[in-house]
PDB file of N, CA, C and O in Angstrom:
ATOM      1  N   UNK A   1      78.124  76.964  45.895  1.00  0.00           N
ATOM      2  CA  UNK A   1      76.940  76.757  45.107  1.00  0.00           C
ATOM      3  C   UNK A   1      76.480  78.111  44.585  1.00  0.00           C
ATOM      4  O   UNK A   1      76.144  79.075  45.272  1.00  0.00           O
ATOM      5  N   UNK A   2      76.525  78.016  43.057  1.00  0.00           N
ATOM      6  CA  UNK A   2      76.058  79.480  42.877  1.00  0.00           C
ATOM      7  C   UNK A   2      74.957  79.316  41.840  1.00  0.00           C
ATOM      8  O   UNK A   2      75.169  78.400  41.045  1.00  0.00           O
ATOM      9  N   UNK A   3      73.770  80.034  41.661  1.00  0.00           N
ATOM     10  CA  UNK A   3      72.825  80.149  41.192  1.00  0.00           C
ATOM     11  C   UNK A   3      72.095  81.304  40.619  1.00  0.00           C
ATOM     12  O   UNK A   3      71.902  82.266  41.363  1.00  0.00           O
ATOM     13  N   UNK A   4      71.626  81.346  39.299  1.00  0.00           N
ATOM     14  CA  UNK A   4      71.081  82.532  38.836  1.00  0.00           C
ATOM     15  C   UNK A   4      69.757  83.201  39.464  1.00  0.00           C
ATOM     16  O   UNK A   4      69.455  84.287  39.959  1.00  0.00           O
ATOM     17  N   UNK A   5      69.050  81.819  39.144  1.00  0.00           N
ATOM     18  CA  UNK A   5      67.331  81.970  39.820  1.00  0.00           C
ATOM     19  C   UNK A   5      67.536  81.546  41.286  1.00  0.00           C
ATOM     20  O   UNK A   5      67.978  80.562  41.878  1.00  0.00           O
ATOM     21  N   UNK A   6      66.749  83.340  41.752  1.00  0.00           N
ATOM     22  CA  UNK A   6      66.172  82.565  43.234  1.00  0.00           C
ATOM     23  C   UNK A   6      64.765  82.063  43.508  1.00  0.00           C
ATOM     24  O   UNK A   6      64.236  82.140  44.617  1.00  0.00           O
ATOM     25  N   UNK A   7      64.180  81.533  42.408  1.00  0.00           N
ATOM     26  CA  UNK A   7      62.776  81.224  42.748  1.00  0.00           C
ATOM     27  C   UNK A   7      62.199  80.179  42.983  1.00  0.00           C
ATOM     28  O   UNK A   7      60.972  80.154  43.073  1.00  0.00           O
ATOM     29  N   UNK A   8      63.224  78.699  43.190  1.00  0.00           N
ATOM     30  CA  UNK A   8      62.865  77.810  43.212  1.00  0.00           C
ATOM     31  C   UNK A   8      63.658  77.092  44.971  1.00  0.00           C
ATOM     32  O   UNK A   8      64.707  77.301  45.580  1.00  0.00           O
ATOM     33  N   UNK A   9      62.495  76.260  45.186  1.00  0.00           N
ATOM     34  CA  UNK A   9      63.018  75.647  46.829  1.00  0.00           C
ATOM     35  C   UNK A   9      64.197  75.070  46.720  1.00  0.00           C
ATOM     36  O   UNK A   9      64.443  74.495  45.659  1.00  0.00           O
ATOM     37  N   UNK A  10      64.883  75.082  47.449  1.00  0.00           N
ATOM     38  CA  UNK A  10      66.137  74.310  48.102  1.00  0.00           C
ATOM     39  C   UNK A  10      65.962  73.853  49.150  1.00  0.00           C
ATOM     40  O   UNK A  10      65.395  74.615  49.933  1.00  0.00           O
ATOM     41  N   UNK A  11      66.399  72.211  49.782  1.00  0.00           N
ATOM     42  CA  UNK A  11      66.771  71.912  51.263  1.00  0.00           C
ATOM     43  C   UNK A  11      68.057  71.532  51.390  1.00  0.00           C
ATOM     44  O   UNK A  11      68.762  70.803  50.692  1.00  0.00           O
ATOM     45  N   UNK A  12      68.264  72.145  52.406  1.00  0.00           N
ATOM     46  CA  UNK A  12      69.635  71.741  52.843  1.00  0.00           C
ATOM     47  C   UNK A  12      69.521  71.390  54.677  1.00  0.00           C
ATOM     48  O   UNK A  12      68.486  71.500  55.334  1.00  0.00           O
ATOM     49  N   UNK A  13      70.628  71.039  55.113  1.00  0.00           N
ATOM     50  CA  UNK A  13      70.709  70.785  56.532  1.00  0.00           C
ATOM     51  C   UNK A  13      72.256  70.428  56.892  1.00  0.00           C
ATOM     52  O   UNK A  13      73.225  69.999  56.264  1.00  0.00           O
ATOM     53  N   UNK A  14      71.929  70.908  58.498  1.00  0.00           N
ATOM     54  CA  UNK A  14      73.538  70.463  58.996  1.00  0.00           C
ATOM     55  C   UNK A  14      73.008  69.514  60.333  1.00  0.00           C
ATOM     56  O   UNK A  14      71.877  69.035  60.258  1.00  0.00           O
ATOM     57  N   UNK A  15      73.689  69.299  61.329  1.00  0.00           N
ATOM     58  CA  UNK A  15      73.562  68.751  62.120  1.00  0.00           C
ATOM     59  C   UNK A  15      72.664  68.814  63.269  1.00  0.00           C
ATOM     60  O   UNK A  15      72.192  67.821  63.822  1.00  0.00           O
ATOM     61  N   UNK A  16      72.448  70.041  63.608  1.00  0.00           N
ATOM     62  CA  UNK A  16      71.433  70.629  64.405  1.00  0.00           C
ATOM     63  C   UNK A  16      70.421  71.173  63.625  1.00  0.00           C
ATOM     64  O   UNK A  16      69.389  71.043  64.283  1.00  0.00           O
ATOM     65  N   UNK A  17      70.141  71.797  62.407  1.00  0.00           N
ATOM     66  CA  UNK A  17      69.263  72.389  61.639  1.00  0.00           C
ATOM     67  C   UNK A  17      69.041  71.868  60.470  1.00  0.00           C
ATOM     68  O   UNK A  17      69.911  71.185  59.929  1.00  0.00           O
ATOM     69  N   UNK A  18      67.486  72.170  59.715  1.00  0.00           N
ATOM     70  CA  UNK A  18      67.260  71.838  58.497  1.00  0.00           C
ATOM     71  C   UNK A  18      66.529  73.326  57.857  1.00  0.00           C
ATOM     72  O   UNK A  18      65.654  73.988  58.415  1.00  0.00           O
ATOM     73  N   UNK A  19      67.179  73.604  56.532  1.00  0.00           N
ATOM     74  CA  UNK A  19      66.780  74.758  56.050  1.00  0.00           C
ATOM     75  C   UNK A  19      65.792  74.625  55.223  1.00  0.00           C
ATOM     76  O   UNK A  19      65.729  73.565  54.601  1.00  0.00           O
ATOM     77  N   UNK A  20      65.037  75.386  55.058  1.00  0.00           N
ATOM     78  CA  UNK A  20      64.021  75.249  53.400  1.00  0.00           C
ATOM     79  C   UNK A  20      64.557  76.849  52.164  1.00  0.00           C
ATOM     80  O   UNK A  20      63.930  77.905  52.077  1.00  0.00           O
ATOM     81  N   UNK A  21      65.432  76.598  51.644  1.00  0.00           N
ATOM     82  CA  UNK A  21      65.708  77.775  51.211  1.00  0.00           C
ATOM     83  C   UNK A  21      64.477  78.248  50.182  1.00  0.00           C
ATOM     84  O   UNK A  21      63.848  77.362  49.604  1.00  0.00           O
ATOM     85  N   UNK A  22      64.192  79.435  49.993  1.00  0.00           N
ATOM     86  CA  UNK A  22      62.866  79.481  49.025  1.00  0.00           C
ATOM     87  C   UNK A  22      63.090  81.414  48.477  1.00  0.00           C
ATOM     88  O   UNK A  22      62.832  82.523  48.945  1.00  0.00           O
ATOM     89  N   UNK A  23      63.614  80.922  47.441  1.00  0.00           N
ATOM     90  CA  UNK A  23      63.533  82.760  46.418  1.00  0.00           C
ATOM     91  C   UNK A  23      64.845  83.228  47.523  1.00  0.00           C
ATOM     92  O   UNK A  23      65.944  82.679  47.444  1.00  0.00           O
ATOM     93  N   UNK A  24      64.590  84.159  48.398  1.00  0.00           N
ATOM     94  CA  UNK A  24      65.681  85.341  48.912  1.00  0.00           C
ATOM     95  C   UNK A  24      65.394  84.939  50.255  1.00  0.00           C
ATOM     96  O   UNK A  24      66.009  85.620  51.076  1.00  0.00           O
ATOM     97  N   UNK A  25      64.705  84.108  50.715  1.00  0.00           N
ATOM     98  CA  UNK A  25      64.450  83.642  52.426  1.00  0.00           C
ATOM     99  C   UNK A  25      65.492  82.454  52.665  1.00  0.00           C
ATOM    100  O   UNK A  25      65.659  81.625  51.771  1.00  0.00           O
ATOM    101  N   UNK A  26      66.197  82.369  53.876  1.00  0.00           N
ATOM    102  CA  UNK A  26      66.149  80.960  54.467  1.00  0.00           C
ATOM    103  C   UNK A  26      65.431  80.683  55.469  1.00  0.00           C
ATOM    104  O   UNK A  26      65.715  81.421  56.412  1.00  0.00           O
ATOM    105  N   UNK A  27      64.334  79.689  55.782  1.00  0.00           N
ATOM    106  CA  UNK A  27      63.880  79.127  57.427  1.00  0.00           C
ATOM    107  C   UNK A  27      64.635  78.063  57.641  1.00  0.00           C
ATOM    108  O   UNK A  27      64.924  77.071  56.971  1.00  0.00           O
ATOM    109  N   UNK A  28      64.919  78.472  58.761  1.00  0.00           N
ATOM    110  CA  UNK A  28      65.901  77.465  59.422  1.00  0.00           C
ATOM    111  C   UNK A  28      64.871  76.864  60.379  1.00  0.00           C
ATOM    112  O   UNK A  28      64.111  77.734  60.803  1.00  0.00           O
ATOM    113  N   UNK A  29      64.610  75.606  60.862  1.00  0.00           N
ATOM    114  CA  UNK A  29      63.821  74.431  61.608  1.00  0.00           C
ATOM    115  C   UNK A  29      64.657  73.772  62.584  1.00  0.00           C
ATOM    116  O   UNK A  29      65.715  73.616  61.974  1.00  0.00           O
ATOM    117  N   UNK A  30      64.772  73.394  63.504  1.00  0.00           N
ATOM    118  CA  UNK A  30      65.051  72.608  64.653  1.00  0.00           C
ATOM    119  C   UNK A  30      65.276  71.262  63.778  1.00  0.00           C
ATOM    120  O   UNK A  30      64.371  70.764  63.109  1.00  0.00           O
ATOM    121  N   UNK A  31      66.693  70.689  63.866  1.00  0.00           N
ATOM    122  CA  UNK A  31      66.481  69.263  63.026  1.00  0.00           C
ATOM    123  C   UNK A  31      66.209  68.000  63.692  1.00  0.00           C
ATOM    124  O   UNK A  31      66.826  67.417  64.583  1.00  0.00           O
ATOM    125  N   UNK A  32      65.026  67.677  62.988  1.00  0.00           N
ATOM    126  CA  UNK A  32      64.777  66.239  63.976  1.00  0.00           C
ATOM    127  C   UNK A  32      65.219  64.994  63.813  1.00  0.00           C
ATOM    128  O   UNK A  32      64.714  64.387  62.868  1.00  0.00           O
ATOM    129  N   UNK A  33      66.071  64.394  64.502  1.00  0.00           N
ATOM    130  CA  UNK A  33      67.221  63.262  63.995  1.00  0.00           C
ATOM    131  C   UNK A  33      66.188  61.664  64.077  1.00  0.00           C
ATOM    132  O   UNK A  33      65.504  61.752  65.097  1.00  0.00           O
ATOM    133  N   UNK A  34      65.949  60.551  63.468  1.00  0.00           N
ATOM    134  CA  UNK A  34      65.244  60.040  64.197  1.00  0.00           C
ATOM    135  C   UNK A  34      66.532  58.391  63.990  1.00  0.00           C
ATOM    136  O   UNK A  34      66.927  57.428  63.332  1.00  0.00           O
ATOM    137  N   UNK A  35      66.576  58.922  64.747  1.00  0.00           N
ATOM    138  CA  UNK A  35      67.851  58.015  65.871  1.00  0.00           C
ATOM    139  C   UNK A  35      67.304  57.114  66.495  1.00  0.00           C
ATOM    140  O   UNK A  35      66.103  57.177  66.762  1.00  0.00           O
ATOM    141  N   UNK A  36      68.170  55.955  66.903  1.00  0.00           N
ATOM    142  CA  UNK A  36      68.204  55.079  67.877  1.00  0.00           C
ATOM    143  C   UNK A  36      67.863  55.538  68.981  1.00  0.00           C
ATOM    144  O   UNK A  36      67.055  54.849  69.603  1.00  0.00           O
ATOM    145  N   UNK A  37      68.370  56.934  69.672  1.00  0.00           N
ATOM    146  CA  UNK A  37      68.608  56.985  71.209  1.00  0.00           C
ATOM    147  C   UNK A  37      67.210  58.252  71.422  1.00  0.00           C
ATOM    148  O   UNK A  37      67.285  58.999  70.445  1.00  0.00           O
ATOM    149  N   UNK A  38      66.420  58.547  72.041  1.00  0.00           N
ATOM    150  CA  UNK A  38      65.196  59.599  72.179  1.00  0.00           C
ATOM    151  C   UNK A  38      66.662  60.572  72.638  1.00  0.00           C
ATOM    152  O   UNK A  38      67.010  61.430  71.827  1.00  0.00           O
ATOM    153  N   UNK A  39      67.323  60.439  73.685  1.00  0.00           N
ATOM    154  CA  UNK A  39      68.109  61.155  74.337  1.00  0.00           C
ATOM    155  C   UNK A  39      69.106  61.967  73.512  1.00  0.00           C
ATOM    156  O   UNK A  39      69.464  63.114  73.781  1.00  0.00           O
ATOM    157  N   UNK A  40      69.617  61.036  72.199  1.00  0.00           N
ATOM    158  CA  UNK A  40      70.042  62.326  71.070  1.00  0.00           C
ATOM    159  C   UNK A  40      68.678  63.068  70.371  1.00  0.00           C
ATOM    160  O   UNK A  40      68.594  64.276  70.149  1.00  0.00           O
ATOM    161  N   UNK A  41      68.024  62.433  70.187  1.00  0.00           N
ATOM    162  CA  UNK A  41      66.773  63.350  69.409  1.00  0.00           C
ATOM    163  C   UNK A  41      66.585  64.816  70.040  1.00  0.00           C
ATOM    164  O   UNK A  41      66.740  65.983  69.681  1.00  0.00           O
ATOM    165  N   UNK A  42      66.124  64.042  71.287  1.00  0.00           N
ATOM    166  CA  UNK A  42      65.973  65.821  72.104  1.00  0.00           C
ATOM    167  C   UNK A  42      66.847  66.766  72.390  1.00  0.00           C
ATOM    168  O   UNK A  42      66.693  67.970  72.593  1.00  0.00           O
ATOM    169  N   UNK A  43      68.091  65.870  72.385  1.00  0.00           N
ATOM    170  CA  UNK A  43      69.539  66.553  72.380  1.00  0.00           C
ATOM    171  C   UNK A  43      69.889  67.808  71.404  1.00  0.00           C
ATOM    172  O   UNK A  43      69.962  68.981  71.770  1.00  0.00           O
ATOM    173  N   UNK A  44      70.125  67.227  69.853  1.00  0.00           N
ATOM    174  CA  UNK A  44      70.054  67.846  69.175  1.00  0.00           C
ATOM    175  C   UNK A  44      69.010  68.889  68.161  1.00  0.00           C
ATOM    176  O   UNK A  44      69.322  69.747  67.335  1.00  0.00           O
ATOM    177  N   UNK A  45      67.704  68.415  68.612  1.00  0.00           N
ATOM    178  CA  UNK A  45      66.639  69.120  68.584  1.00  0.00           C
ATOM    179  C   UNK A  45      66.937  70.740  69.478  1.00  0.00           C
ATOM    180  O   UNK A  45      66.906  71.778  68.818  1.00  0.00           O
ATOM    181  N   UNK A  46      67.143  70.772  70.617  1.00  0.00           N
ATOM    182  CA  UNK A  46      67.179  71.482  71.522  1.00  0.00           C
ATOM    183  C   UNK A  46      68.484  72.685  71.131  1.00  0.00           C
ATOM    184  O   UNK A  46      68.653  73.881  71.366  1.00  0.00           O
ATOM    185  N   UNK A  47      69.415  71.372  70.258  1.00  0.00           N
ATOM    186  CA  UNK A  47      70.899  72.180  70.181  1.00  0.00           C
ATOM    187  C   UNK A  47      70.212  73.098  68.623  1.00  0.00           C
ATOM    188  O   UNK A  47      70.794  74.110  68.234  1.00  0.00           O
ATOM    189  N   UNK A  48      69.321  72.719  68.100  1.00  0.00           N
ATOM    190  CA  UNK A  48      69.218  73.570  67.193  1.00  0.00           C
ATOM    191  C   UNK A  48      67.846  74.812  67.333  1.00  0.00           C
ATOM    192  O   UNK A  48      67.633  75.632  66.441  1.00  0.00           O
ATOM    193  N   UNK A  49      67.176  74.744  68.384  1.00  0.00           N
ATOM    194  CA  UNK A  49      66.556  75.942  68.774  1.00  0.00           C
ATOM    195  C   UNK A  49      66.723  76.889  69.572  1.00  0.00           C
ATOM    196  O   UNK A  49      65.998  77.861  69.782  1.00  0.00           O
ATOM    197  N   UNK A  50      68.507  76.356  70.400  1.00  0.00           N
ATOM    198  CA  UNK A  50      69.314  77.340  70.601  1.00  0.00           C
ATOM    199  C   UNK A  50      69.874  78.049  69.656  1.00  0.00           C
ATOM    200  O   UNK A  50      70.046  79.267  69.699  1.00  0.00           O
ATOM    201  N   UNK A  51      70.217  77.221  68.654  1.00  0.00           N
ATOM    202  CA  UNK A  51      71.316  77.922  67.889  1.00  0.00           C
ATOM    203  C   UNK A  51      70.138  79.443  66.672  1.00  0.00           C
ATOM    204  O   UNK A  51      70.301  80.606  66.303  1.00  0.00           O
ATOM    205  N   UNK A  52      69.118  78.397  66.544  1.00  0.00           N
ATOM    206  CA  UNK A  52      68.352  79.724  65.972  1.00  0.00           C
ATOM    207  C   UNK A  52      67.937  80.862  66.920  1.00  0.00           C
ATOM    208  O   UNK A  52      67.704  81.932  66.358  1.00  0.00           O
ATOM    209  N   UNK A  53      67.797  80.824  68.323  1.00  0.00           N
ATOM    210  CA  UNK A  53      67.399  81.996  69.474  1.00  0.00           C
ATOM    211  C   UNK A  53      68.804  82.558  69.228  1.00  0.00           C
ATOM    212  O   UNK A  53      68.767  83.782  69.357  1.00  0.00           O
ATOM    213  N   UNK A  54      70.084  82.088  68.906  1.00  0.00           N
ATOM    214  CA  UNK A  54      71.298  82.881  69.385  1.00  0.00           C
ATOM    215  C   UNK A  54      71.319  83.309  68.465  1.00  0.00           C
ATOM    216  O   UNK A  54      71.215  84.525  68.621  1.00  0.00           O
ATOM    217  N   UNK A  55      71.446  82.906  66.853  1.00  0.00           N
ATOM    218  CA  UNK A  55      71.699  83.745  65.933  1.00  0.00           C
ATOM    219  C   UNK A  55      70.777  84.867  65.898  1.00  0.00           C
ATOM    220  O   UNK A  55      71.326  85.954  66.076  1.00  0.00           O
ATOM    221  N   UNK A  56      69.653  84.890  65.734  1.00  0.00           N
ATOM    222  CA  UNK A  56      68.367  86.161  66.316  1.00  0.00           C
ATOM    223  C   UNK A  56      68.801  87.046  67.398  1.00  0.00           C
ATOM    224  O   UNK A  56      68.912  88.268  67.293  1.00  0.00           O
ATOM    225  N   UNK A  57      69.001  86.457  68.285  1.00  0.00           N
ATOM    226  CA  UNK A  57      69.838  87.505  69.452  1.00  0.00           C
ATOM    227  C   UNK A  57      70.601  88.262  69.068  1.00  0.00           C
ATOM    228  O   UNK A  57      70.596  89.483  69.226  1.00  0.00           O
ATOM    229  N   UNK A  58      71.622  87.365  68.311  1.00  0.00           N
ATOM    230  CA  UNK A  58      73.198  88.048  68.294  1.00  0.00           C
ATOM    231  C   UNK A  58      72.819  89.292  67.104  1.00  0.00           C
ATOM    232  O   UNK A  58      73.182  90.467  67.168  1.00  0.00           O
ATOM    233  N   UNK A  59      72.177  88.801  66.268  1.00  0.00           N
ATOM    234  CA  UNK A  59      72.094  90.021  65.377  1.00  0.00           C
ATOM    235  C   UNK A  59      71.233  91.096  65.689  1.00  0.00           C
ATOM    236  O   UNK A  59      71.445  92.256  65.337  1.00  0.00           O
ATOM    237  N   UNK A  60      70.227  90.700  66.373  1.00  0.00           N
ATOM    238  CA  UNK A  60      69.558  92.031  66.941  1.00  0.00           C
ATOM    239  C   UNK A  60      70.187  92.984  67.990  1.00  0.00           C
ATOM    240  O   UNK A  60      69.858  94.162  68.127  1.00  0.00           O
ATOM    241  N   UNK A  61      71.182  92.300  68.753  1.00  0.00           N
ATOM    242  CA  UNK A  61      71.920  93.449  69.486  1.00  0.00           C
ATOM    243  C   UNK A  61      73.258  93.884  68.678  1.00  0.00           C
ATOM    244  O   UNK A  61      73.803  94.971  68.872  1.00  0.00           O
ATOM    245  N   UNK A  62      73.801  92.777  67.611  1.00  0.00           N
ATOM    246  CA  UNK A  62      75.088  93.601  67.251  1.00  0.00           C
ATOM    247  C   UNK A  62      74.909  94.025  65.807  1.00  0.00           C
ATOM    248  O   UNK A  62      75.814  94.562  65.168  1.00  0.00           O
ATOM    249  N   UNK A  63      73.613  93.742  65.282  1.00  0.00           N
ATOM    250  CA  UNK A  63      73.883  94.058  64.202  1.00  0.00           C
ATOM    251  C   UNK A  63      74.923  93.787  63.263  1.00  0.00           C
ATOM    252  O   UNK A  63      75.176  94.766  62.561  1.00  0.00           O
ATOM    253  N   UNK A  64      75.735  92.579  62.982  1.00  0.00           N
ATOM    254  CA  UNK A  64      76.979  92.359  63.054  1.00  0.00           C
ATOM    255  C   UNK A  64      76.844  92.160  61.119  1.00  0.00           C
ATOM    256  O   UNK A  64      75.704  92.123  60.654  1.00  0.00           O
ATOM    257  N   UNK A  65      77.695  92.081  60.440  1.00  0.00           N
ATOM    258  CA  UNK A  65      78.168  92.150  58.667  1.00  0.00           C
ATOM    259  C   UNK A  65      78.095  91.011  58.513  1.00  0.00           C
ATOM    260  O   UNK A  65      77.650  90.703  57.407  1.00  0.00           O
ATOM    261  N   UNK A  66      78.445  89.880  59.417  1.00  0.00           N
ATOM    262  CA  UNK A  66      78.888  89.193  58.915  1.00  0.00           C
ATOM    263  C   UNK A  66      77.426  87.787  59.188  1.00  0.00           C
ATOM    264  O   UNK A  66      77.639  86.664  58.731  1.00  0.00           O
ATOM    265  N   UNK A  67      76.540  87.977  59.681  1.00  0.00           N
ATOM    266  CA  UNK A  67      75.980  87.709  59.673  1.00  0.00           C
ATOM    267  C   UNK A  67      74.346  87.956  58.984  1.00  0.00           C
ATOM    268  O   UNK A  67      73.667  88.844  59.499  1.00  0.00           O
ATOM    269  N   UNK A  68      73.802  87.211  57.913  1.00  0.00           N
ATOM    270  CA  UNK A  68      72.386  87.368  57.386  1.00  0.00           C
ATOM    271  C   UNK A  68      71.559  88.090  58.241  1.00  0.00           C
ATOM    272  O   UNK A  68      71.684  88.034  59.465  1.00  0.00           O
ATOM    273  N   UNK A  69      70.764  88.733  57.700  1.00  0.00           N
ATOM    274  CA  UNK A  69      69.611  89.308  58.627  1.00  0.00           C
ATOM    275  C   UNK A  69      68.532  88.707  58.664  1.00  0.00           C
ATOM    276  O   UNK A  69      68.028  88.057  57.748  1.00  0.00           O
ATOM    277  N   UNK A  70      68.123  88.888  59.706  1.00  0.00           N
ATOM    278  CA  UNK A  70      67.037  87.773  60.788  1.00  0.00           C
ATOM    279  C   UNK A  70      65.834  88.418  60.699  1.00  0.00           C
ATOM    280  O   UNK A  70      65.822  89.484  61.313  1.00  0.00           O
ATOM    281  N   UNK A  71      64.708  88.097  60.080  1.00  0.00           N
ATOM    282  CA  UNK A  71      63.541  88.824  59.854  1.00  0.00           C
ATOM    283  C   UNK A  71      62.957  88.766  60.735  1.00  0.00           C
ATOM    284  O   UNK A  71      62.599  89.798  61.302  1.00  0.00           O
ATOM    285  N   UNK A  72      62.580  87.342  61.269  1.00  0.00           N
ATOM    286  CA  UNK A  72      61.581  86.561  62.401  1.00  0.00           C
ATOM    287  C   UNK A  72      62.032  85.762  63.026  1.00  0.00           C
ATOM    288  O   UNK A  72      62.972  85.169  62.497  1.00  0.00           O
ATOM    289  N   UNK A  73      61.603  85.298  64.519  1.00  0.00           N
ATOM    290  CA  UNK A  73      62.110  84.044  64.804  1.00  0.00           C
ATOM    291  C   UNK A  73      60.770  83.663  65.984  1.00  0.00           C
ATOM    292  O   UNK A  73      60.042  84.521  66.484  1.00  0.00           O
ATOM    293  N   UNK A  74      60.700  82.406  66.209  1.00  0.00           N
ATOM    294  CA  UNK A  74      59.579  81.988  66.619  1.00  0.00           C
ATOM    295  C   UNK A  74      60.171  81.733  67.817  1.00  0.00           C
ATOM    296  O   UNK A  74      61.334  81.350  67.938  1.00  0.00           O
ATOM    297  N   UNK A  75      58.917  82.064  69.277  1.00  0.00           N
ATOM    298  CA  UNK A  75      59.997  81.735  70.533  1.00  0.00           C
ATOM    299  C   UNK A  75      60.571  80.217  70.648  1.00  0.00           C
ATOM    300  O   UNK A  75      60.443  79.167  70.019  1.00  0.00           O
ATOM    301  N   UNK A  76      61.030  80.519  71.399  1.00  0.00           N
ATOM    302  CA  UNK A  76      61.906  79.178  72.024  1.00  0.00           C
ATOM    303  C   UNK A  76      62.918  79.203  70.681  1.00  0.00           C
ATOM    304  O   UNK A  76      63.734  78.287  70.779  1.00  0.00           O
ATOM    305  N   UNK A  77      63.044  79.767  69.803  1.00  0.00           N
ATOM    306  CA  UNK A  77      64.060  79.104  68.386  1.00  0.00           C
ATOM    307  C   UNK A  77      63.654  77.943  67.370  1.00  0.00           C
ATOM    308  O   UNK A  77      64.296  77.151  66.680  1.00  0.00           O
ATOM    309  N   UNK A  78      61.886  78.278  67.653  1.00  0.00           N
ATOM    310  CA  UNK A  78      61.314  76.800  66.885  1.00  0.00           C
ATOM    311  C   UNK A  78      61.220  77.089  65.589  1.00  0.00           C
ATOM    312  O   UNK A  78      60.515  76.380  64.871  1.00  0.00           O
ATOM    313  N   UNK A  79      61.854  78.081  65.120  1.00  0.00           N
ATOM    314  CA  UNK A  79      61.734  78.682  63.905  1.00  0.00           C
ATOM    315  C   UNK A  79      62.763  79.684  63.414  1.00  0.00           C
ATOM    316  O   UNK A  79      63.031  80.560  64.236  1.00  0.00           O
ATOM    317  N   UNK A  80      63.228  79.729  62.563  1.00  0.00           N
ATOM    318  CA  UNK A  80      64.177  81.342  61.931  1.00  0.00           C
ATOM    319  C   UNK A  80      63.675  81.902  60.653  1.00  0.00           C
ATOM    320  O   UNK A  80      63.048  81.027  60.056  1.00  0.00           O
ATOM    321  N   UNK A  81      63.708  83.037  59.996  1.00  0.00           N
ATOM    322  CA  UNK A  81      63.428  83.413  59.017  1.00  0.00           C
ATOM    323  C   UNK A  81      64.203  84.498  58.943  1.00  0.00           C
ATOM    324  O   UNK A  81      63.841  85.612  59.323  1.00  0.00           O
ATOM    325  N   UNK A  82      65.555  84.175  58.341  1.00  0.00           N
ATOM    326  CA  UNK A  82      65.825  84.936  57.822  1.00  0.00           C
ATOM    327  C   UNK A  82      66.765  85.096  56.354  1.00  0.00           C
ATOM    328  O   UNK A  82      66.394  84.367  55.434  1.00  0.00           O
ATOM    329  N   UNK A  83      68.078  86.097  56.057  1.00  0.00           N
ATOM    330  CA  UNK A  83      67.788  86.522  54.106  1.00  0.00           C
ATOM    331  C   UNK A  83      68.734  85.382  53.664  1.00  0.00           C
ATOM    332  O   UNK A  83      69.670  84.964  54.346  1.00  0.00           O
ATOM    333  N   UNK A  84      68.320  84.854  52.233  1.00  0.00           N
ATOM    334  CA  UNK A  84      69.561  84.048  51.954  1.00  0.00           C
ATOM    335  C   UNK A  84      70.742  84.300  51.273  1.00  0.00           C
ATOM    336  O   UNK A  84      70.909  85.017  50.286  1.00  0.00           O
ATOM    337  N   UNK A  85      71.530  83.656  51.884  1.00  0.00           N
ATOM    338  CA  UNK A  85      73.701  84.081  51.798  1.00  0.00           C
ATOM    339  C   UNK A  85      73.244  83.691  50.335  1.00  0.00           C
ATOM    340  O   UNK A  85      72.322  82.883  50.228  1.00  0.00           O
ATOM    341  N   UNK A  86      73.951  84.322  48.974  1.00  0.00           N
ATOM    342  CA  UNK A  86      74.327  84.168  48.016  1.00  0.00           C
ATOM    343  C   UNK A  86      75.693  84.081  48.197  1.00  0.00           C
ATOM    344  O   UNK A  86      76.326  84.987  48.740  1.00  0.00           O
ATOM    345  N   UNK A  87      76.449  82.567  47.587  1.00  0.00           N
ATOM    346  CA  UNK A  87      78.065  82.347  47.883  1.00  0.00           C
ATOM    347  C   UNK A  87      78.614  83.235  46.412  1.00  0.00           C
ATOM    348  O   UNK A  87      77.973  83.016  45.384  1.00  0.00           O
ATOM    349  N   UNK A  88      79.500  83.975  46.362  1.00  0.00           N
ATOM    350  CA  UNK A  88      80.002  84.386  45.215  1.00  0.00           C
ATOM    351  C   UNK A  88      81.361  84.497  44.972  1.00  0.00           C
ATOM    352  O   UNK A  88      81.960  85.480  45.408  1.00  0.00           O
ATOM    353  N   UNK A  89      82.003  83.544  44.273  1.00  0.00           N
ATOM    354  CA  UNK A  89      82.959  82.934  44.441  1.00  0.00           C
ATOM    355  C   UNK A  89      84.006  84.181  43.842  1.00  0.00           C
ATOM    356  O   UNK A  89      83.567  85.109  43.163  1.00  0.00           O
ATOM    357  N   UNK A  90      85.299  84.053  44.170  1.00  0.00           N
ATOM    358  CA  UNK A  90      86.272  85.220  43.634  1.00  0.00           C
ATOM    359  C   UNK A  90      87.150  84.620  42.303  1.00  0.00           C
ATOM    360  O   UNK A  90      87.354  83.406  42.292  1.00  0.00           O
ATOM    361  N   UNK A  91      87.577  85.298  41.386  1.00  0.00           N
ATOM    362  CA  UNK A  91      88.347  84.673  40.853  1.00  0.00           C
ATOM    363  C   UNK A  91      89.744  85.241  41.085  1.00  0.00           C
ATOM    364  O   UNK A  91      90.103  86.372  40.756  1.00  0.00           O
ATOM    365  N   UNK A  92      90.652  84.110  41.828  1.00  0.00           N
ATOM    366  CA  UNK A  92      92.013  84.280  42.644  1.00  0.00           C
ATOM    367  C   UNK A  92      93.114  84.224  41.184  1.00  0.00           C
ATOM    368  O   UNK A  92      94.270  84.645  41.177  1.00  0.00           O
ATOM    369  N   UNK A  93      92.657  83.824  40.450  1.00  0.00           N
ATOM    370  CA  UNK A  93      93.918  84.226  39.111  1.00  0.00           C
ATOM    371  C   UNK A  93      94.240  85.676  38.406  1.00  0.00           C
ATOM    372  O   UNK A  93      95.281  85.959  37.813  1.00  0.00           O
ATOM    373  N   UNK A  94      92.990  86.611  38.633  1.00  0.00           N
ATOM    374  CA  UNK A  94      93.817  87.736  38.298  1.00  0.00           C
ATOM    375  C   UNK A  94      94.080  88.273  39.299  1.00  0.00           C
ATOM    376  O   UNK A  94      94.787  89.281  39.292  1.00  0.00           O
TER     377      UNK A  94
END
């Protein structure tokens, strides 16, 4: 997905998370499934305020390239804020 303007909202989501993309930010949210079972709800709720505490972690101790930088994160992982990936595609023919 590639785009000129960053000034307008985007949502997106995966399985554990829901993003609000907005200008040069992503917040990433805990995704709330509303399922049949309470027992997946909290399941995957939980799997996604790990996954925002780990990505925050991981980049604050490794500083790593390959990962966006993490501005904020709210405890427990009830929240992320951090920069948004621009995809920029290559052109493999020349």
């Amino acid at each position: 997905m590639v785009e000129a303007d960053k000034s307008f909202i985007r949502f997106a989501w995966g399985v554990t998370r829901f993003v609000i993309l907005i200008g040069g930010l992503a917040i990433k949210l805990p995704r709330i499934h509303l399922g049949e079972c309470r027992k997946e709800l909290s399941r995957y709720f939980l799997l996604g305020c790990l996954a925002n505490h780990q990505e925050y972690s991981f980049w604050r101790k490794e500083n790593h390239p390959n990962i966006m930088r993490c501005y904020w994160c709210f405890p427990f992982g009830l929240c992320l804020i951090a920069k948004r990936y621009r995809y920029q595609p290559t052109n493999l023919t020349q």
